[in-house]
N, C-alpha and C positions, 0 to 999 in steps of 0.2 A: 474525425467523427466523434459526438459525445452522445451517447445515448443514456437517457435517465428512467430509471424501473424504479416503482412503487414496490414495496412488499406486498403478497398475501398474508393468510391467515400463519400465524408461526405454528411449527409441528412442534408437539408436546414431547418431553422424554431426551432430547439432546442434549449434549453441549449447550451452552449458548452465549453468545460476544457478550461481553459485561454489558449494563446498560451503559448510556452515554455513544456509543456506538451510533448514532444512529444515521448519519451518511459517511458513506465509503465510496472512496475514490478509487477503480481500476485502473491504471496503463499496462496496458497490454496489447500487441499488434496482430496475435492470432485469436481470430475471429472466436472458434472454435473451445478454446482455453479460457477467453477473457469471457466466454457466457458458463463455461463450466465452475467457475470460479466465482462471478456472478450468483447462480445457484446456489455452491457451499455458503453463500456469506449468508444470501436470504433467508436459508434455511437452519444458519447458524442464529438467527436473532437482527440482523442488521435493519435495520427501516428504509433508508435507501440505498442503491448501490448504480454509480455514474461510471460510465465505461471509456474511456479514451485509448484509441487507436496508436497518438502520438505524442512526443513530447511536446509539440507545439497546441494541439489539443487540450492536454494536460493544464500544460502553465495558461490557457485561454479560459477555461476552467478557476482554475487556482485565483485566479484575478478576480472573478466574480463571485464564489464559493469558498469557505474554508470545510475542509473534510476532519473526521473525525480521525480517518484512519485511513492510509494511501497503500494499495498492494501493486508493489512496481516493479514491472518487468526491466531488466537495464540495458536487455538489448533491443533497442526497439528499430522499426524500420528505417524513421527517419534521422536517427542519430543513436552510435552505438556505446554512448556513455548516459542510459538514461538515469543513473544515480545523479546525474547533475539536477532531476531537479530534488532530491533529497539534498542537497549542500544549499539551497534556498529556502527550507521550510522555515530555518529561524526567522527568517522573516515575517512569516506570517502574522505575528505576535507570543506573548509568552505560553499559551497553550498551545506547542508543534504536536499534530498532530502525529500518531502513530506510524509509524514505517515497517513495513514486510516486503523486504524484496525478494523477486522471483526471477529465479535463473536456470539456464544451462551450464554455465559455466561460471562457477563462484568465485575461483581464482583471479579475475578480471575484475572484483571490484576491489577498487583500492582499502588496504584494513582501515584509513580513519573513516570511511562513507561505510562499510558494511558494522563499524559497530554504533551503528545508529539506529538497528534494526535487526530483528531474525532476519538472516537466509534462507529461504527455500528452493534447496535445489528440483526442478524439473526433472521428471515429473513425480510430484508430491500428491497425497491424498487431501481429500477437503478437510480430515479431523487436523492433520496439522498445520492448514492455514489458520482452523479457528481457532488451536491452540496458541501458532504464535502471538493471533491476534489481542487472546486473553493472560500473555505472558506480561511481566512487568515493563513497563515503558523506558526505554532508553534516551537518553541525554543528549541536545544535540548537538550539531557538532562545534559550536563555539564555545557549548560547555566544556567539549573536549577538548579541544584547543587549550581552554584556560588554566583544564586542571592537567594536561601535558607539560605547559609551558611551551610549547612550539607553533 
């Protein structure tokens, strides 16, 4: 399922996502969290924010769309490595988009895909999704690769 939300009007007095922000990509498989999360971005400054259920949803998306900023769940329903598609983003082209991945359980992402991103472990408030989102942008992972040597 992709569903696509417009903004309203932005509340004055917050936080708010840098400019350039302005579609964000959710994977996330609970209903419930990926609209609360939805909400923190909207309300954080974002312009649009597209919700994906699945990793196949996701990369259905990605194909059509480039996002500014991806908030990714890694355990999703229909496959429980969904950091796989963070190790695709270099693809995209030379601007990879943002990564914040969201979890229960941190220790299951492997460390070269988790530093490609803040972790947020579940369950986290909305001020630190929008902080990680306005934290410094990390490198990805072929940049990693390169300057590892491995």
């Amino acid at each position: 399922m992709v569903k696509f939300v417009q903004t309203a009007a932005k509340k004055p007095g917050k936080r708010r996502i840098p400019a350039g922000f302005g579609l964000i990509l959710v994977v996330e498989d609970d209903g419930i969290l990926a609209m609360s999360i939805e909400q923190a971005l909207l309300d954080g400054g974002a312009g649009e924010v597209v919700l994906c259920n699945s990793t196949e949803a996701a990369l259905a998306f990605l194909r059509e769309r480039k996002p500014d900023a991806i908030i990714l769940d890694v355990h999703l329903a229909d496959r429980d490595d969904g950091w796989a598609i963070a190790e695709l983003l270099d693809d995209v082209g030379p601007n990879r988009p943002r990564i914040v991945f969201s979890t229960g359980a941190p220790q299951d992402i492997p460390e070269k895909i988790a530093d490609l991103g803040p972790v947020l472990v579940k369950p986290y408030e909305p001020a630190e999704l929008i902080e990680a989102i306005r934290g410094p942008q990390r490198r990805g992972l072929f940049s990693l690769l390169r300057r590892t040597g491995k």
